[in-house]
LUMPAFI-411251 format. One record per residue (C-alpha): residue number from 0; residue in one letter; x negated, y, z negated. Coordinates in nm, 3 decimals, always signed. Layout:
// LUMPAFI-411251
 resi resn      c1      c2      c3
  NUM    A       X       Y       Z
...
// end
This chain:
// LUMPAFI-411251
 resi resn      c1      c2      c3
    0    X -12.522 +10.958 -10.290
    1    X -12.690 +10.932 -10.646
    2    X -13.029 +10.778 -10.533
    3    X -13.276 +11.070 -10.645
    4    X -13.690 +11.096 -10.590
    5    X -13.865 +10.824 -10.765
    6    X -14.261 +10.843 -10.665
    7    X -14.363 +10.561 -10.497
    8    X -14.048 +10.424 -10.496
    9    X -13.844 +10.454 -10.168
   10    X -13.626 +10.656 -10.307
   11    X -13.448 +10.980 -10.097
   12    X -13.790 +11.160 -10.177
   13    X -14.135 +11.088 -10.068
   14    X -14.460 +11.205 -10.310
   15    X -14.634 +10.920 -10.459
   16    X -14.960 +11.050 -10.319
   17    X -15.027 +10.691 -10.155
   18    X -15.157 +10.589  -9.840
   19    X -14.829 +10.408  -9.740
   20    X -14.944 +10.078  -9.692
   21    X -14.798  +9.773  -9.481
   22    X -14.773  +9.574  -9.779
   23    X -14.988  +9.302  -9.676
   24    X -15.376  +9.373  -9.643
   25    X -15.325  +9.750  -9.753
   26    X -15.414  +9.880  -9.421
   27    X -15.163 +10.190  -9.315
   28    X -14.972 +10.109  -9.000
   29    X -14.760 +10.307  -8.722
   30    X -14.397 +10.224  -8.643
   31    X -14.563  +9.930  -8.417
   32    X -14.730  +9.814  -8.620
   33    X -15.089  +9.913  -8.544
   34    X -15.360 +10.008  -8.784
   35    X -15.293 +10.371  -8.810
   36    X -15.576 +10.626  -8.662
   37    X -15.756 +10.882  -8.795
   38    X -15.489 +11.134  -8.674
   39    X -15.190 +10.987  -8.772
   40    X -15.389 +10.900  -9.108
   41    X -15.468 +11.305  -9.142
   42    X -15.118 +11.398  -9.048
   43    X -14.960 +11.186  -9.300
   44    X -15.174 +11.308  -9.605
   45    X -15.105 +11.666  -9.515
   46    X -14.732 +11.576  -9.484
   47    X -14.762 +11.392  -9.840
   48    X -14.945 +11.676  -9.944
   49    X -14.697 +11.925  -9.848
   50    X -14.408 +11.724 -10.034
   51    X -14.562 +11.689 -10.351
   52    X -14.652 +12.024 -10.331
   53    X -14.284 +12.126 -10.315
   54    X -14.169 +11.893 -10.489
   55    X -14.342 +11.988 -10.807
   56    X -14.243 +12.387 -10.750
   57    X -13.874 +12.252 -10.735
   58    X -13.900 +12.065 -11.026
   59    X -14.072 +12.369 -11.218
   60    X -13.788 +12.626 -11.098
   61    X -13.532 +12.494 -10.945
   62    X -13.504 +12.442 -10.589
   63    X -13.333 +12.782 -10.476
   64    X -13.579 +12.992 -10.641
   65    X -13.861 +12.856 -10.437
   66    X -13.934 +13.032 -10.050
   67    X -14.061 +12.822  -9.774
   68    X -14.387 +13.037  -9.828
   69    X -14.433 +12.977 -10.184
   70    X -14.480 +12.626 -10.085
   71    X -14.742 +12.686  -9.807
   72    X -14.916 +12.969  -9.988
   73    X -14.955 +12.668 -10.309
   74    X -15.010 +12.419 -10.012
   75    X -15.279 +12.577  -9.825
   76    X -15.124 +12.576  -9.493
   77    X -14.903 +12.812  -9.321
   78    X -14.579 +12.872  -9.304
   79    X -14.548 +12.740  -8.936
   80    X -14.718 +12.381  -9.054
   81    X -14.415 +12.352  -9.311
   82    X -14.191 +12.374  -9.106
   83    X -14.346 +12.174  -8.815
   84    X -14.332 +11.885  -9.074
   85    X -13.997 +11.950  -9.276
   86    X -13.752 +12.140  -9.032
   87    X -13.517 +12.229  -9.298
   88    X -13.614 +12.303  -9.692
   89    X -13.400 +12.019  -9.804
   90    X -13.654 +11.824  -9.603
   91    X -13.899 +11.886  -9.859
   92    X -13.725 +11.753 -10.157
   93    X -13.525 +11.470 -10.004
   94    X -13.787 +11.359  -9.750
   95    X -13.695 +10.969  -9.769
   96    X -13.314 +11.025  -9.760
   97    X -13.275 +10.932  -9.432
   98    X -13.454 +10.586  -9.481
   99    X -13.133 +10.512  -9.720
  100    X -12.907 +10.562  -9.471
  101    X -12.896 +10.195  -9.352
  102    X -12.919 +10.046  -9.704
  103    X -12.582  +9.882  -9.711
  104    X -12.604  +9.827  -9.362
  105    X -12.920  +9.631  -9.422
  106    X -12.804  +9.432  -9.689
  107    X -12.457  +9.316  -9.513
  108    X -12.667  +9.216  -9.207
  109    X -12.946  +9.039  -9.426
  110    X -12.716  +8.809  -9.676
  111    X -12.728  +8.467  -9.716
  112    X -12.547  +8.206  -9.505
  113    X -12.221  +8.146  -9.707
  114    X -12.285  +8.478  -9.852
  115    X -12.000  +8.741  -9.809
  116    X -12.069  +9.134  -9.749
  117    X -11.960  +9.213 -10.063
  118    X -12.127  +8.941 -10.280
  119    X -12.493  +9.026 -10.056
  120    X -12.435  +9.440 -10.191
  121    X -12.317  +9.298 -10.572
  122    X -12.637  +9.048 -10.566
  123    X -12.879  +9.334 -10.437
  124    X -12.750  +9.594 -10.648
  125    X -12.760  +9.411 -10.962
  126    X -13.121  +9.274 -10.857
  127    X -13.258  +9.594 -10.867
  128    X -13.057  +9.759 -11.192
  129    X -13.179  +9.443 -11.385
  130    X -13.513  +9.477 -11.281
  131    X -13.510  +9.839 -11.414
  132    X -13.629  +9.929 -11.081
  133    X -13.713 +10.305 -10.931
  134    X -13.511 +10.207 -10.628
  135    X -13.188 +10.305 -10.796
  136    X -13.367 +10.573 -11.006
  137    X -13.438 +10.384 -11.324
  138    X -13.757 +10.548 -11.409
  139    X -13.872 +10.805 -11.655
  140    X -13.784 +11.160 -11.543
  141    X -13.551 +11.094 -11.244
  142    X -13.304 +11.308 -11.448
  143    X -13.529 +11.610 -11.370
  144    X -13.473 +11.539 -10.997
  145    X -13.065 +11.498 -11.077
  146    X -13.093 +11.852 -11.270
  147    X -13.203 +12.010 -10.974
  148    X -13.002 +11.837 -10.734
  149    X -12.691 +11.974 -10.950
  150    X -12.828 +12.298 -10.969
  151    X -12.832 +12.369 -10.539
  152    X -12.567 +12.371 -10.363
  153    X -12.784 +12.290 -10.039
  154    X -12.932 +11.960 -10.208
  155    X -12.576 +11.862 -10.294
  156    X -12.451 +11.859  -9.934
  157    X -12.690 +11.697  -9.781
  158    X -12.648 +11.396 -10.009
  159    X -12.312 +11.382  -9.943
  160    X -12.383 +11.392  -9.574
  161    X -12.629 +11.096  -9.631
  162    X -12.351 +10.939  -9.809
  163    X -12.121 +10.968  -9.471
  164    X -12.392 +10.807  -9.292
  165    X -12.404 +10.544  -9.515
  166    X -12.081 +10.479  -9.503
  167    X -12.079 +10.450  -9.101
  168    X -12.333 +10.247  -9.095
  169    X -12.214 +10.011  -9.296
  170    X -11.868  +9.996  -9.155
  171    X -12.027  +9.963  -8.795
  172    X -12.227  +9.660  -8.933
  173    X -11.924  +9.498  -9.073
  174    X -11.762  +9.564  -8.738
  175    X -12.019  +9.389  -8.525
  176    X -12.083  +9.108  -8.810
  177    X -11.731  +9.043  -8.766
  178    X -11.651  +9.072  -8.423
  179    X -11.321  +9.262  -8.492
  180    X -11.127  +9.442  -8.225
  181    X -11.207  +9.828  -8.209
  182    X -10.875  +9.939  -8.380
  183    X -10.909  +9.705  -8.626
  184    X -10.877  +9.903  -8.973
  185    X -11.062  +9.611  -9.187
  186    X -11.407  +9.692  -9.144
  187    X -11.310 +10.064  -9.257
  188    X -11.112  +9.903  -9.556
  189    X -11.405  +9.699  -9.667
  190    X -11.700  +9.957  -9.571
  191    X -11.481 +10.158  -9.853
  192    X -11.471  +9.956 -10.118
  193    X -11.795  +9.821 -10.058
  194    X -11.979 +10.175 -10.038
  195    X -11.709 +10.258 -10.388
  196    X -11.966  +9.962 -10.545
  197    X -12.249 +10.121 -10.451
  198    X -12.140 +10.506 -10.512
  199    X -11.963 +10.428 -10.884
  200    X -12.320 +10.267 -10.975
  201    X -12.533 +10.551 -10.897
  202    X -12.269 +10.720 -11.021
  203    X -12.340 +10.566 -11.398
  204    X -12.707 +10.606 -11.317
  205    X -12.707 +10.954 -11.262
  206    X -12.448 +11.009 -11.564
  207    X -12.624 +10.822 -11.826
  208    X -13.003 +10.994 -11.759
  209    X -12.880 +11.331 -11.763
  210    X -12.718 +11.289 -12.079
  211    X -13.067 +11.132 -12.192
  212    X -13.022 +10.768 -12.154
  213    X -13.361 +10.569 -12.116
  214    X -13.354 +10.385 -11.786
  215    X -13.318 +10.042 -11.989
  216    X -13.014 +10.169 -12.149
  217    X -12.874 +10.310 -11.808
  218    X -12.927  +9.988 -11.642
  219    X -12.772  +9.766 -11.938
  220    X -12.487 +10.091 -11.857
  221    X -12.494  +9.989 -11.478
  222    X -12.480  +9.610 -11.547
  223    X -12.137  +9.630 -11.693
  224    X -11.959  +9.902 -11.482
  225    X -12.120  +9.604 -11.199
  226    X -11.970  +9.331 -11.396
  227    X -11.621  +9.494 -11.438
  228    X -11.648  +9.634 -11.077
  229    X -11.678  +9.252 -10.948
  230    X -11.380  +9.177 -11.151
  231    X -11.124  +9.422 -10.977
  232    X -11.256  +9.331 -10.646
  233    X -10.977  +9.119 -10.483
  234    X -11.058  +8.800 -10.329
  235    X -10.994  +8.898  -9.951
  236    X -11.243  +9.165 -10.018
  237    X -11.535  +8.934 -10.200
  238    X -11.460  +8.676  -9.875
  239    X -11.481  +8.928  -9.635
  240    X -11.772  +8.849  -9.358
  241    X -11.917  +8.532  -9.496
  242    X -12.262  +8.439  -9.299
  243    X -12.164  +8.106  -9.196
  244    X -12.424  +7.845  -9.212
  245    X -12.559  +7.652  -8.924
// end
């Protein structure tokens, strides 16, 4: 998985030093949707704190050169508080990963009546690359993030981990969309060349900022390898799990 840490974006990395609003009347909510108290408000901020923290010490050295203490002695916490927030120090830098995992997932079980599962991950996809948007990493300096992503072997794996997740969820949501029979192979067959969509396009992302694309040129990039993409996508698989209306 290609997605990299955008601030403020939702991308696999949190550290846009906001509040993390609901969206609506800019008061910050739990999971239930409560106003969040002064607790949860304090814990958050030191979490946020703590990423950005990292974050920028990765960024600045590379993310195997930095200890878990650098990062709380530059914090101002302790060691212990680290890790009681980020478990593992890939936590740190990819903090929002796990959010992605049902991204696919999402977008098969949200499409349009008389919408396919394909056709719902094409339209969202090119949505977002048009738009230039941080969600797929079209933003200045995302190829900073990539850089250091290439450079750790730790970073590496657990994006391709997250990409396995991905892939599982989507494949489970085709399966229950569908209704098909437990050894049915056709959910696994389109999960696969749905999640090839998705992989080959952060796949052009990453390419083309590292070699020191802007993100308009990247996208313009992305729009095509979409466009031909859509074009060698057999029929069966753009019909596949159509919402039916009604």
């Amino acid at each position: 998985m290609d997605d990299a840490r955008t601030r403020g974006s939702g991308g696999p990395s949190a550290g846009d030093g906001a509040d993390g609003a609901d969206g609506t009347d800019g008061t910050a909510r739990d999971a239930a949707g409560a106003p969040e108290g002064l607790r949860e408000r304090k814990k958050r901020r030191t979490r946020q704190h703590i990423s950005d923290v990292a974050t920028g010490l990765f960024l600045e050295r590379g993310f195997d050169a930095v200890t878990i203490a650098e990062i709380a002695h530059a914090a101002d916490v302790s060691v212990n508080t680290v890790y009681n927030y980020f478990p593992a120090k890939e936590d740190l830098f990819l903090d929002r990963a796990p959010d992605l995992a049902d991204r696919l997932a999402g977008w098969v079980r949200g499409r349009l009546p008389g919408e396919s599962a394909a056709r719902a991950v094409l339209r969202h996809l090119r949505s977002e690359v048009e738009a230039v948007s941080p969600r797929v990493g079209l933003t200045e300096g995302y190829d900073r993030f990539l850089v250091v992503v290439e450079d750790a072997a730790g970073l590496r794996a657990r994006l391709w981990l997250l990409d396995q997740e991905m892939f599982t969820r989507l494949e489970r949501a085709l399966r229950e969309e569908t209704g098909a029979a437990p050894r049915d192979r056709l959910p696994s067959l389109m999960a696969g060349q749905i999640d090839w969509v998705h992989r080959t396009v952060m796949g052009v992302i990453r390419s083309g900022l590292i070699e020191g694309g802007s993100p308009e040129a990247v996208s313009r990039e992305a729009l095509d390898a979409l466009d031909d993409m859509e074009e060698l996508l057999g029929e069966r698989v753009l019909n596949y799990a159509v919402r039916t209306t009604g």
